[in-house]
Structure formats: C-alpha cells, structure tokens
C-alpha positions, 0 to 999 in steps of 0.5 A, a space after each residue: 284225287 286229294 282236295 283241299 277246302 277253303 272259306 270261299 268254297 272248294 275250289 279247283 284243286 283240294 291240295 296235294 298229299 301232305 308227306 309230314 318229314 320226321 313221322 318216324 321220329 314223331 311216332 316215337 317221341 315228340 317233332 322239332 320241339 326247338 321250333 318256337 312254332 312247333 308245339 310239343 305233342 299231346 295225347 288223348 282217347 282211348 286205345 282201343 276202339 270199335 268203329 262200324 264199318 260202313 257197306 256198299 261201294 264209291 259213289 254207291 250215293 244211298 250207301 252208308 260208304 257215301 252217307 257224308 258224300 253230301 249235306 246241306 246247311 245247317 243254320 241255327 237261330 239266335 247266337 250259336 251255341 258253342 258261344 255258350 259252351 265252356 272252352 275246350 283247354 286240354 286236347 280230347 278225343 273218342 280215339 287214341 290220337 297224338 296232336 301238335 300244331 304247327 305254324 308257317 308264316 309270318 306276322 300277316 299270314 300263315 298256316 296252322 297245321 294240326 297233326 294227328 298220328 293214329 297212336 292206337 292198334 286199330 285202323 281209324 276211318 277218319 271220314 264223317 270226323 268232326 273236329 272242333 277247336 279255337 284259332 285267329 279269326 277270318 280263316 280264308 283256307 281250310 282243308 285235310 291233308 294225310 299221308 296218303 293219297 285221299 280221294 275227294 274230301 270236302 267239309 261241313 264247316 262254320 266259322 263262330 267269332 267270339 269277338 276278341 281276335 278268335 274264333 271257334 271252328 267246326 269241321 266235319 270231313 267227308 269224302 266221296 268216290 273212293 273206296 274204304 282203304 282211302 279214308 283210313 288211317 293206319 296204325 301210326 300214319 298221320 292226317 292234317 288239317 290245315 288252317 290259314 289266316 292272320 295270326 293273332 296275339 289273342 291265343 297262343 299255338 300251345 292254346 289253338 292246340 289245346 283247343 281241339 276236339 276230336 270226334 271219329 264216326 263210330 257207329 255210322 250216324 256221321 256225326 250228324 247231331 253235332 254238324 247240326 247242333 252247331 249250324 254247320 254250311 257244306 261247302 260246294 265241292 
C-alpha cells in the first residue's frame, strides 16, 4: 500500500502512485518549461555515493529495515532553530538529484509537486530522507508519492512560520512493512513530494524550488540528529 500524509494526521488513505507523464523526457532535458507553473530543473549532489544497506525484514520492528517505522515527537524550546538559520537559495543535496516544482490550483488552493529523478548510477533508498525547504504557510496536506508502488510511508514533520506569508518545512519520510526494493529509487525513476495550501505572493515556485534541502540516510543513523535539531512531530499512521 502507498500513503499520503497531511497536517491533520495520516489519514484513511496515503495516495496512490503518482505516474509523472513526460519522465522519459525529463530525464533528458528539462518538463513542460512553457508552463508559467512549472519550473525549470536544477541539480545538485554528487554523482557517486555510498549508502549502507540497512538488515533484517518487514515489520522486523528492532531491525535497522524498520529504524524510521516509528518515532516520537520532538519538541524544542524557545524559537525554533531554523528560524535563526541562513536561508537556503540554491538547491543542495548529499545525493545527485534533479528537482523542479510544480504548481496546480488557482489562487485559493493548490499543490506544489516537488520532483526528484535519481540522476546518478546508484540505487537511492529514499527512506529516513529528510527534506527541508520554504513554501506558503498553512499547508493542510503533505505527503510522497513515486513511480512505483511504495509501501506504508508516513512522515516526522513541522510547520515553522517566519511570520511573512512563508513557512519553513521538515520532513523526514519513513516506511514500514515492505521490503527493501520499495523503498528505492532507481537510477532515473523519480519521487514526489507533494504540498498543499493557499498560494502566496510572498515566494515564487522558482524560490519554493530553490529552497530545498535534500538529506539521504547514508549510514543508517536515520537522520535522526536533524528531526531532532528541528523539533519534529511524527505524525500517527
């Protein structure tokens, strides 16, 4: 089963697959760049890489298969720290990734679909990833979607406001009950996270793009220090 996440909790269903039209031609080249709410791509990390592959077997709950299968919350005192942070303008990433986000609404609502491709010649395990980036504050619906069946995600996540329209936003994905080959992504094969909410003239997709932080689990620690840094809530499955 695939799921999808939102701000009031995981709820009946986590979405289905997402089958991103035109992959064969972004792999290549850049999407439907004359759409006014498509944004060009744009790269970054290394090409090649080394990710630890993590032992035992679905819902093996003690195993490091399942380490971000649960989690707890992770509250912070006084203002959060991200708030004190320099802001991220220019796409980064510990893995060779492609990105481009894309908008679908109108002026009341809509979804930002940020989309990866695995640019490099490795498999990419995209479980325990934390993505940290900027958008229109108040999201009500957040989740990952790819381009193939995914078993069971679910997310650590916070919403931080910076008061002016935006927030910024951690998410750490977590899956649990499938095996291994589920939670990668194939060299050119693609995963989405998607955002939903009201639109704001305070940040551009160009920006909301250009905002996003991409940390892979490499070494099996599951990111742990930066769902902590940053306060993060699990949200129920």
């Amino acid at each position: 089963m695939h799921g999808k996440s939102t701000g009031r909790g995981l709820a009946a269903s986590l979405g289905t697959v997402l089958l991103l039209a035109g992959l064969a031609a972004f792999a290549g080249g850049s999407p439907a760049s004359a759409d006014p709410n498509t944004t060009t791509p744009v790269s970054a990390g290394p090409a090649d890489f080394t990710q630890a592959v993590p032992t035992g077997q679905p819902s093996q709950y003690s195993a490091p298969l399942e380490r971000c299968a649960n989690g707890v919350n992770h509250p912070v005192s006084g203002p959060n720290p991200i708030l004190s942070e320099p802001l991220t303008t220019r796409f980064t990433s510990n893995v060779g990734l492609s990105e481009y986000v894309t908008f679908t609404g109108n002026q009341w609502y809509g979804t930002w679909n940020f989309v990866f491709t695995n640019t490099t010649s490795h498999i990419l395990s995209t479980d325990c990833g934390v993505l940290v980036f900027r958008a229109p504050s108040s999201s009500d619906d957040h989740g990952y979607t790819a381009t193939q069946p995914y078993g069971h995600p679910q997310q650590d996540y916070l919403e931080v406001p910076r008061g002016d329209g935006t927030s910024f936003y951690v998410a750490r994905l977590g899956f649990h009950d499938v095996p291994l080959a589920q939670r990668q992504v194939a060299p050119g094969q693609s995963f989405t996270y998607a955002l939903g909410g009201v639109p704001s003239s305070a940040i551009t997709n160009t920006q909301i793009r250009d905002s996003l932080k991409f940390t892979a689990d490499l070494d099996l620690k599951a990111n742990e220090s930066l769902i902590e840094h940053y306060g993060t809530d699990r949200l129920t499955n």
